[in-house]
C-alpha positions in Angstrom: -40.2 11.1 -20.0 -40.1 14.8 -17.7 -35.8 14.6 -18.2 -34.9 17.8 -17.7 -31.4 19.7 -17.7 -31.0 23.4 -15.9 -27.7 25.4 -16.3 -27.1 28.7 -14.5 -25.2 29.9 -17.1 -27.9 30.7 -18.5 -28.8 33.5 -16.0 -27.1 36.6 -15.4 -24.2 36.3 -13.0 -26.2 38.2 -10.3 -28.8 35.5 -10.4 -27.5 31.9 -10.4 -26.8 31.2 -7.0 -30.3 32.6 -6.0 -31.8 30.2 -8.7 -29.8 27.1 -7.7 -30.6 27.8 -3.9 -34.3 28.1 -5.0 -33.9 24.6 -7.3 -32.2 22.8 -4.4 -34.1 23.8 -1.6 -37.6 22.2 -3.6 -36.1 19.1 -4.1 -36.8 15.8 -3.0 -35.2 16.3 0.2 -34.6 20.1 0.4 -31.5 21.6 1.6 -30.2 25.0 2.5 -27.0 25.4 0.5 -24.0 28.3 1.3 -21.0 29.1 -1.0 -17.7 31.8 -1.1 -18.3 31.5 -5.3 -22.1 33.7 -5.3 -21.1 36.5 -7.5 -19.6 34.1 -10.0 -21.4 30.7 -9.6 -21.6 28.2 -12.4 -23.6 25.1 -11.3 -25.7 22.1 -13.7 -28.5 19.7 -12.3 -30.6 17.2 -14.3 -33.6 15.4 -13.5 -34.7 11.8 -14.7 -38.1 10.6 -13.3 -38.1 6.6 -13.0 -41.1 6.0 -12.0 -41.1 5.2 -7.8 -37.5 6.2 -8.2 -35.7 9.4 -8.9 -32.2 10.1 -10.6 -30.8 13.6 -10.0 -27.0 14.6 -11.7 -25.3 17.8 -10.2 -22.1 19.7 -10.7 -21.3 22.7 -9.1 -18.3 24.5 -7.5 -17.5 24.4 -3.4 -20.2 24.9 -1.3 -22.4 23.5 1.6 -25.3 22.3 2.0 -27.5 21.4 5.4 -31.0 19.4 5.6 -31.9 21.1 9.6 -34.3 19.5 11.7 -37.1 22.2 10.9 -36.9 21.2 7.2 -37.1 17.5 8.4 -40.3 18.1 10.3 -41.6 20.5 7.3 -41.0 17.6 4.9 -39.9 14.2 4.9 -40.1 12.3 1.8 -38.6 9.7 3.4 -35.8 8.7 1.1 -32.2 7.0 1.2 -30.5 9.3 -0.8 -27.4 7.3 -2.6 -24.8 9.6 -3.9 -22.3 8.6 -7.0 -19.7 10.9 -6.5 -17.8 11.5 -9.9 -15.0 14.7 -9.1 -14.3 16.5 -6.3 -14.0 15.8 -3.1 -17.4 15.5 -0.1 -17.3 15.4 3.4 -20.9 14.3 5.1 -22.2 14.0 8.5 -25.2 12.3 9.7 -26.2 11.5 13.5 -22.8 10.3 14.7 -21.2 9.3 11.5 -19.3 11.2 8.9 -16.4 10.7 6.1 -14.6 12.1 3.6 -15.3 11.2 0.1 -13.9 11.5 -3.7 -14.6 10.4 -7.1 -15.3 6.7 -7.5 -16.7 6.5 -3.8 -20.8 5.9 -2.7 -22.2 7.5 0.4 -26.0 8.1 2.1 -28.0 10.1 3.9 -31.6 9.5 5.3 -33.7 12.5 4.1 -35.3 11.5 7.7 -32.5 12.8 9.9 -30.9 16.1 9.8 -27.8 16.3 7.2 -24.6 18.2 6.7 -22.1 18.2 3.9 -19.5 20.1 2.5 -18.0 20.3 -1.4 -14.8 21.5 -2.4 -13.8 22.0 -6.0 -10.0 23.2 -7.2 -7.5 22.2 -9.4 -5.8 19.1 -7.5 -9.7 17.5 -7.1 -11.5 18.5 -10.3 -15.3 19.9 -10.2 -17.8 18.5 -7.7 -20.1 16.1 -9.8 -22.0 13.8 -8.7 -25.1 11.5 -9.3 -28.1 11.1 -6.6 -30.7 8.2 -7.0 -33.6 8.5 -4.6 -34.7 6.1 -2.9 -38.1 5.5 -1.3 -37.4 4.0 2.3 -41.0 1.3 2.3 -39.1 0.1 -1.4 -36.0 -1.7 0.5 -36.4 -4.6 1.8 -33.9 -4.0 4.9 -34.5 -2.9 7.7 -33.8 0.3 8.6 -31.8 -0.5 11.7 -29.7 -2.6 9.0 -29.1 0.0 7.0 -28.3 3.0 9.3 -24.3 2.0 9.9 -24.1 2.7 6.3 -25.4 6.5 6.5 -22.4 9.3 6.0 -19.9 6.6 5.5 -17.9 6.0 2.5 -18.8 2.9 0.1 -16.4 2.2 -2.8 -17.9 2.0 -6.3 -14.4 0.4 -7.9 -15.3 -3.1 -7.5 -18.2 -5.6 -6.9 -21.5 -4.7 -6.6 -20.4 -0.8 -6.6 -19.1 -0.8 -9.8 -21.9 -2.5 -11.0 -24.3 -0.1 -10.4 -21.9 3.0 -10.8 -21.2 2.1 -14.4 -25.4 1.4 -14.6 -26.3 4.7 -13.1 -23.7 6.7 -15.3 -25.1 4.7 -18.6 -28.4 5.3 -17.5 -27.6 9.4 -17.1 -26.3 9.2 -20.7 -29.1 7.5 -22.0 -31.5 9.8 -19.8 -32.8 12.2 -22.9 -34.0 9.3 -25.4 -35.8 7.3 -22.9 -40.2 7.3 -22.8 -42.0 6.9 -19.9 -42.4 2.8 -20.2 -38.7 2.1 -20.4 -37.7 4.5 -17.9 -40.4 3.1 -15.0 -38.0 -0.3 -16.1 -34.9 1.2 -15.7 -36.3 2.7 -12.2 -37.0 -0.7 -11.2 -33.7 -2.2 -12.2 -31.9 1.1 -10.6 -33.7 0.2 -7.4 -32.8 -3.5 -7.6 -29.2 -3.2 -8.5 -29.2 -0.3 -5.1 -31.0 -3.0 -3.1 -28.3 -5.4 -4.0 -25.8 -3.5 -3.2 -26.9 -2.1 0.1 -27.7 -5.7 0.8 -24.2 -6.9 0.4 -22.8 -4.0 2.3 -24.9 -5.5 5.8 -25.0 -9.0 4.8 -28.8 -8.9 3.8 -28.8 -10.6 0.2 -31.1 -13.6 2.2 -33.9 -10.8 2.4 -34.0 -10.0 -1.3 -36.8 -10.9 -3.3 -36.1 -13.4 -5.8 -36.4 -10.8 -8.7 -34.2 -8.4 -7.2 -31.6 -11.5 -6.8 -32.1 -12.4 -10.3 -31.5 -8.7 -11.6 -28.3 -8.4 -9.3 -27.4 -11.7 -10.9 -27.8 -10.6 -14.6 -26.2 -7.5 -13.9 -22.9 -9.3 -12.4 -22.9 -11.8 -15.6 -23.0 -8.4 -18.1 -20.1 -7.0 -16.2 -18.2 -10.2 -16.5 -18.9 -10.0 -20.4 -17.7 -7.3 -20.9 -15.2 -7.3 -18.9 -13.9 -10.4 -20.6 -14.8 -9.7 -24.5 -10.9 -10.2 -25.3 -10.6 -13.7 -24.1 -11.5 -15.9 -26.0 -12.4 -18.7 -24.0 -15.3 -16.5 -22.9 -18.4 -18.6 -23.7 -21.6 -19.5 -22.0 -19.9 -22.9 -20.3 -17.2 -20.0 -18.7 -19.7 -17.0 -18.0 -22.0 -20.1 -16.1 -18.7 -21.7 -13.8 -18.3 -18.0 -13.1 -21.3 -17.4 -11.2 -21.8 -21.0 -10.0 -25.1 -21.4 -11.8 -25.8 -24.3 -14.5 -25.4 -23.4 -18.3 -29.1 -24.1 -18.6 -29.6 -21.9 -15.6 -28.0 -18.7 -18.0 -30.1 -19.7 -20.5 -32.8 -19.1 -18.9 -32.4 -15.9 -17.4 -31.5 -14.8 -21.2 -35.0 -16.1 -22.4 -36.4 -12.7 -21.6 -33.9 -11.0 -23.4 -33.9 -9.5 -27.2 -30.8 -11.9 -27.9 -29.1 -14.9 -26.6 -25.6 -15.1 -24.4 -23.9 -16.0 -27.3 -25.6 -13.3 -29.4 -24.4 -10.8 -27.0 -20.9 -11.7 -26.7 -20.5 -11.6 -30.5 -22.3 -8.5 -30.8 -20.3 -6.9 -28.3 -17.1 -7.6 -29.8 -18.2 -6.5 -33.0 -18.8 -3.0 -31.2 -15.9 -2.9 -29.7 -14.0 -4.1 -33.2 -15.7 -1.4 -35.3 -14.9 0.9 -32.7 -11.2 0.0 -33.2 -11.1 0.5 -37.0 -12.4 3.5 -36.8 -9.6 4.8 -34.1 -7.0 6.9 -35.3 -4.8 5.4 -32.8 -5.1 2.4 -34.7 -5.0 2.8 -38.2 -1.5 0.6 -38.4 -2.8 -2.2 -36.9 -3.9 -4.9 -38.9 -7.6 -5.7 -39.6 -7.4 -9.4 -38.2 -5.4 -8.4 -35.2 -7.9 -6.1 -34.6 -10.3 -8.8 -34.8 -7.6 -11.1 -32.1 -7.8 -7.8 -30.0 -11.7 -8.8 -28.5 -11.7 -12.6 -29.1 -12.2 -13.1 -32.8 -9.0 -15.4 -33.4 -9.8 -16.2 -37.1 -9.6 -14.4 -39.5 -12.1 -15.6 -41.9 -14.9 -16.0 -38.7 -14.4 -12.4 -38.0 -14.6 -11.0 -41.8 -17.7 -13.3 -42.3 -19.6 -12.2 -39.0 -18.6 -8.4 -39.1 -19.9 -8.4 -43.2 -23.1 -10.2 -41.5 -23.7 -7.9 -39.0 -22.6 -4.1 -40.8 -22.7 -4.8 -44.7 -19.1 -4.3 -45.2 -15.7 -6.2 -44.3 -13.9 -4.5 -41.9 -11.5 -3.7 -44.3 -14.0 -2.1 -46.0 -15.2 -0.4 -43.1 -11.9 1.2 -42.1 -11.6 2.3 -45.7 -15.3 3.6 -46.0 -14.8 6.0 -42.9 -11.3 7.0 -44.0 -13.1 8.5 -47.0 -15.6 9.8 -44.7 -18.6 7.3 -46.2 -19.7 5.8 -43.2 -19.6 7.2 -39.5 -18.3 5.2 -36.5 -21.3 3.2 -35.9 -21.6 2.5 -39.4 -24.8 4.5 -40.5 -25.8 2.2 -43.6 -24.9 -0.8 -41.1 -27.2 -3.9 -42.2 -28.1 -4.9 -38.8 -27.5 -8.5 -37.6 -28.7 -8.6 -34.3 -32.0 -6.5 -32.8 -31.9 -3.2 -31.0 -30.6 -3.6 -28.0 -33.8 -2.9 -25.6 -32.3 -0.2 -22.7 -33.5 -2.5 -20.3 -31.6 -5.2 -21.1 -28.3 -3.1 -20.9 -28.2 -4.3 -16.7 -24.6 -3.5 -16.9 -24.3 -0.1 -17.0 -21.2 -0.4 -19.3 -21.0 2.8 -22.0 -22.4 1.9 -25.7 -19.3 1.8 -28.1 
């Protein structure tokens, strides 16, 4: 995969602002951009190619930026440009909408339409950062008249659907260097699902979604709710099903496709998440088993047997062998249990322990 990571500060002082108004204004939907910070401007963008989608990262300090009509009628790639914004704070205006946004909020913008926005960057906000996925208008299945009250208007990425595909897009940005050109055409086509779903729910649309994109919307809600609820341990496949109103046989089946079963991927996980923890300063006192109790594994004994199972080494053991240094947190000589986790299983967006 073309990922690629640019970073002014790799330029003399004199140059970066020139360079990143050069970079921005060829990019999927150009923009002219101004700033107060040219003599001294520090800015990052990355680039991940997904296939019919696009997935752009950006941090930089205050500035604004401004898609005019002339560079609408120079070049349209006719895109709904959905913006992750992790620090700082946005304002955006679009036809007759606009709003003010901060970290953990969504927003659009029509690459079709002229555009206005404005970053600010200080101490009480943090840096502007932010995550753009591009997507191709003909590739959702709303109509555009449906989607146009959401343009320049806040969308929260805390809870629901939002969150779900926050915490997928941010994964995915992490994940962005070690991925080839197969898996990331996959990713692309969840990314765009997930975004579907979402803009879907916002206008009431989820009866136009094609049964994939439902189904991929549907696995990606049942991930979050796994991890979400690794600690309890009633979590099970009879819970996880009652959840989403589906059948248990119904879960089993959209897992067939899948390197591992439900129940395979709620032990795994909490094996993560427990080596994690025995590795953690923080929590060096606590007991082994309670560390166990911590993500669901109540007994003892089950949780010795399946961590030895899955890493090679009690997690006594384990806590000891990286005390010494032997072993790093993931547990490099690890006897593997379960199969490598295939990135496009990983629907949930939820951050590898």
């Amino acid at each position: 995969m073309a990922y690629t990571e640019l970073d002014t500060t790799s330029l003399p002082p004199e140059d970066r602002f020139a360079w990143w108004r050069e970079v921005v204004g060829q990019g999927v939907a150009p923009v002219q951009v101004a700033t107060d910070h040219a003599a001294d401007f520090v800015g990052r963008a990355g680039s991940i190619p997904l296939g019919a989608v696009h997935l752009t990262t950006m941090s930089f300090p205050s500035l604004s930026s401004e898609r005019p009509a002339h560079l609408v009628r120079r070049s349209d790639p006719e895109t709904y440009e959905l913006t992750l914004i992790l620090g700082g704070a946005m304002h955006i205006a679009q036809e007759r909408s606009e709003t003010r946004l901060h970290a953990g909020d969504f927003a659009m913008w029509t690459s079709s339409r002229p555009y206005k926005g404005r970053a600010r960057s200080d101490a009480d906000v943090g840096a502007s950062r932010a995550v753009v996925l591009h997507l191709p208008q003909g590739l959702v299945p709303l109509p555009q008249a449906k989607v146009r009250p959401l343009l320049a208007r806040g969308l929260s990425a805390r809870s629901g659907m939002g969150r779900i595909l926050a915490q997928y897009l941010e994964t995915l940005v992490q994940q962005a260097p070690a991925l080839d050109e197969d898996m990331s055409r996959r990713l692309g086509r969840t990314s765009l699902d997930l975004a579907t779903g979402f803009l879907a729910q916002q206008v009431g649309g989820q009866d136009r979604l094609p049964p994939e994109t439902r189904r991929e919307v549907l696995l990606a809600a049942i991930d979050t709710f796994i991890e979400d609820n690794l600690a309890d341990p009633r979590l099970s496949p009879g819970a996880i099903a009652a959840q989403h109103n589906i059948s248990v046989r119904l879960l089993h089946q959209l897992f067939r496709g899948r390197s591992e079963t439900v129940s395979a991927r709620i032990r795994r996980r909490r094996l993560e998440r427990c080596r994690e923890d025995l590795t953690s300063p923080r929590l060096h006192d606590l007991p082994v088993h309670a560390v166990g109790a911590r993500w669901g594994l109540t007994t003892p004994a089950g949780f010795g047997r399946a961590f030895r199972a899955a890493y090679g080494l009690s997690p006594g053991e384990h806590r000891n062998a990286f005390s010494r240094g032997a072993v790093s947190p993931d547990g490099v000589h690890a006897k593997p249990m379960f199969p490598a986790r295939q990135a496009d299983d990983h629907r949930s967006g939820r951050r590898r322990s």
